[in-house]
Phi, psi and omega in degrees: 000096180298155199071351204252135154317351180233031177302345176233027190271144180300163183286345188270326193305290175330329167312310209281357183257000170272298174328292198299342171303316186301330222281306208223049177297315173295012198222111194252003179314145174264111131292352159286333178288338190289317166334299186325301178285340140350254178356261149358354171101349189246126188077191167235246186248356197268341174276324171280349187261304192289008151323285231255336183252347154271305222241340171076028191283104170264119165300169192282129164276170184299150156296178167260048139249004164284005173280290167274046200246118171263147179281123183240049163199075195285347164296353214271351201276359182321312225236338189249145116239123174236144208309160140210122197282149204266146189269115189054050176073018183246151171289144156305168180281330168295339189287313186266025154267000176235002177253313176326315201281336180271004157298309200282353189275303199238077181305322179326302201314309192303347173239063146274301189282306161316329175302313160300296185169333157357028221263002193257039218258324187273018154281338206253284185245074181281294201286307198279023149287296190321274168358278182319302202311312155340315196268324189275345177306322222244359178275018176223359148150214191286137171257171200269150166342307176304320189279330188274351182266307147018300203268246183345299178302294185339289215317309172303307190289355190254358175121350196262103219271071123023091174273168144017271161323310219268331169304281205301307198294313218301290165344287187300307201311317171264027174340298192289348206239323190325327189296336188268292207269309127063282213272313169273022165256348152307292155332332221224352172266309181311321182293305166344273175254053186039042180258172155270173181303314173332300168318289190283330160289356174274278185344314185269289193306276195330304191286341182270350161282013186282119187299359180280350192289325190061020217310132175274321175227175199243343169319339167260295161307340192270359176267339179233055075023247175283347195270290195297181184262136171058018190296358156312309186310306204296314203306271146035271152330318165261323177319313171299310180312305150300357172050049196290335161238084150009271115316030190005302209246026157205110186271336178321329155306006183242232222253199207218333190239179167256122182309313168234157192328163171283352192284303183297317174321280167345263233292343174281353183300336206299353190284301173149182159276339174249053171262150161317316181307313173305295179332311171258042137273314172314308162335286176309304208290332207250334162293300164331293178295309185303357171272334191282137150247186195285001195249357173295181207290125185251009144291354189287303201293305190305333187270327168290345172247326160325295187284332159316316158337304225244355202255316173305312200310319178276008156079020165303137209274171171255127147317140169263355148337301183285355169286008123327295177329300176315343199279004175217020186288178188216033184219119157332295157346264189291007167268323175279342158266006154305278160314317179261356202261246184305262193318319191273025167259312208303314200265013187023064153274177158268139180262131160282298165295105185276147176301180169248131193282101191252132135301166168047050208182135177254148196270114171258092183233176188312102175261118199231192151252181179283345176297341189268307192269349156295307205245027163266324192270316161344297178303304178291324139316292122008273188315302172320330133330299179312302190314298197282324164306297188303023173033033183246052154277088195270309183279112176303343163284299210288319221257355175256349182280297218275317188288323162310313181309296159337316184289302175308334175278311184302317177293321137320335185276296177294000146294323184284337175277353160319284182283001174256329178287330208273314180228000000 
């Protein structure tokens, strides 16, 4: 089964899972509907440990994206449960919402299941135990520092070390709530694990920049934010981790896509254009496109000319790094607001690519002095020369941009040596 946690198990462990199949052909029991019903008032907990210790019942384990996987109808598991077969051998999301729930009702049960050989049982269902706990701490309204760090430490003496990750679900899980909750979930982390507040708001802006996250709304990053110190440094700070640029000193080398969702792109312009942040999301965006063809995945394109769009629209500078790229990109678009766009505002031409009238995007521009944009415009000169002497115009877009461009400089220059002859 590709992809499934048991694609390599040796031929005898397979044997012994036919035998036992064979063994107990006649036994058509669901033990998660049983659990379920437990849960629900019919047996108790004595019923469920003889599940797992007559019957061997060990849940299906999670996948690996359940490792960040937030509950987003965190009520529903209350009142339904319906069967659902697990996919490529990983438990569904009711399954480990109904073995959690019987961990937090019934804690014993984890040294039942270690007791059988089970020992991964608080690695597998760390997060949605955490999540439920959460959720019933925060379900009658804000509960106080004391009670949710009370509960987080429980978790802890019972084996669950609350990594990282499961702070960044927390976050999400109350997205819509931080201003209420916010504060004493934060608090209630710290203490857990004995950090500062300061710690665990770094802990949450990193995990909420992990790019597997895909974050869809911004509320929560724009709540650990506005809450840290420095947050560009950190922003910064994760970007490196994740390695959202590959390489620095080869950019050729990096990705083909955007790393992340379109929401975190938006939402960082608010740093202006000429923030660090902005600056290497551009960075990124123009490598991606210089990479791109018109023949990709075309949900690929549209979020890569959307954001691009919108980021030229916001007067965010072109790295002069990246032009080497350009001479073999295969897309129009950023060789034309490179040239008609950015140099010809930097170099005061007429502009061709005129911005774009962006909703929501604050109107920003580069602010430089004239000694910065004298010896910017230089600099860019310089390359573009190099560039047009070295016969390497392979791209036919690119070798009609560069040959104008040349042309619009010179013809500028003689104008300006005219008018100095003139007075």
């Amino acid at each position: 089964m590709p992809g499934s946690w048991g694609n390599n198990i040796s031929n005898n462990v397979y044997e012994s899972i036919l035998n036992f199949k064979e063994e107990y052909r006649g036994d058509d029991r669901n033990d998660i509907q049983s659990i379920h019903q437990v849960l629900n008032g019919i047996g108790n907990e004595d019923n469920i440990i003889t599940i797992i210790e007559k019957y061997g019942f060990i849940p299906f384990p999670p996948s690996p994206i359940s490792k960040t996987f937030v509950f987003k109808h965190p009520t529903e598991y209350e009142n339904e449960y319906e069967y659902e077969f697990p996919q490529n051998g990983f438990a569904t999301v009711s399954e480990l919402k109904i073995v959690a729930k019987a961990i937090i009702t019934y804690p014993n049960l984890l040294d039942v299941w270690k007791k059988i050989g089970y020992h991964e049982i608080t690695k597998d269902l760390e997060n949605p135990v955490v999540q439920l706990t959460l959720l019933n701490l925060y379900s009658t309204g804000v509960a106080s520092v004391q009670l949710v760090a009370e509960k987080l430490c429980d978790l802890k003496l019972f084996g669950f070390p609350l990594i990282d990750a499961l702070i960044g679900n927390a976050i999400l899980l109350f997205e819509h709530k931080l201003i209420d909750v916010g504060e004493s979930l934060i608090e209630g982390f710290a203490t857990a694990r004995k950090l500062s507040k300061t710690n665990i708001l770094d802990i949450c802006l990193t995990e909420l920049l992990d790019p597997a996250r895909a974050l869809e709304q911004y509320d929560a990053l724009d709540y650990v934010i506005n809450s840290v110190s420095d947050p560009e440094q950190q922003i910064l700070s994760a970007f490196e981790k994740y390695k959202i640029l590959k390489d620095e000193n080869d950019p050729s080398q990096s990705h083909a896509f955007l790393k992340y969702s379109l929401t975190v792109y938006r939402y960082m312009l608010r740093f202006g254009a000429t923030s660090p942040v902005v600056k290497y999301l551009m960075r990124e965006i123009l490598i991606v496109h210089t990479q791109l063809a018109d023949t990709e995945d075309a949900d690929k394109l549209r979020d890569a000319d959307n954001i691009l769009d919108e980021y030229y629209a916001a007067n965010v500078p072109f790295d002069r790094s990246l032009f080497p790229l350009f001479k073999e990109c295969l897309r129009t678009k950023p060789i034309s607001y490179l040239f008609e766009g950015y140099l010809a505002h930097l170099f005061g031409f007429e502009i061709q690519s005129q911005t774009f009238l962006i909703s929501n995007i604050p109107e920003v521009g580069a602010l430089m002095s004239p000694t910065q944009t004298e010896e910017l415009k230089q600099l860019w000169l310089k390359d573009i020369q190099q560039c047009f002497k070295s016969e390497e115009l392979v791209n036919n877009e690119f070798r009609k941009q560069i040959i104008e461009f040349i042309a619009l400089y010179n013809l500028s220059q003689s104008s300006v040596d005219y008018y100095e002859q003139l007075y």
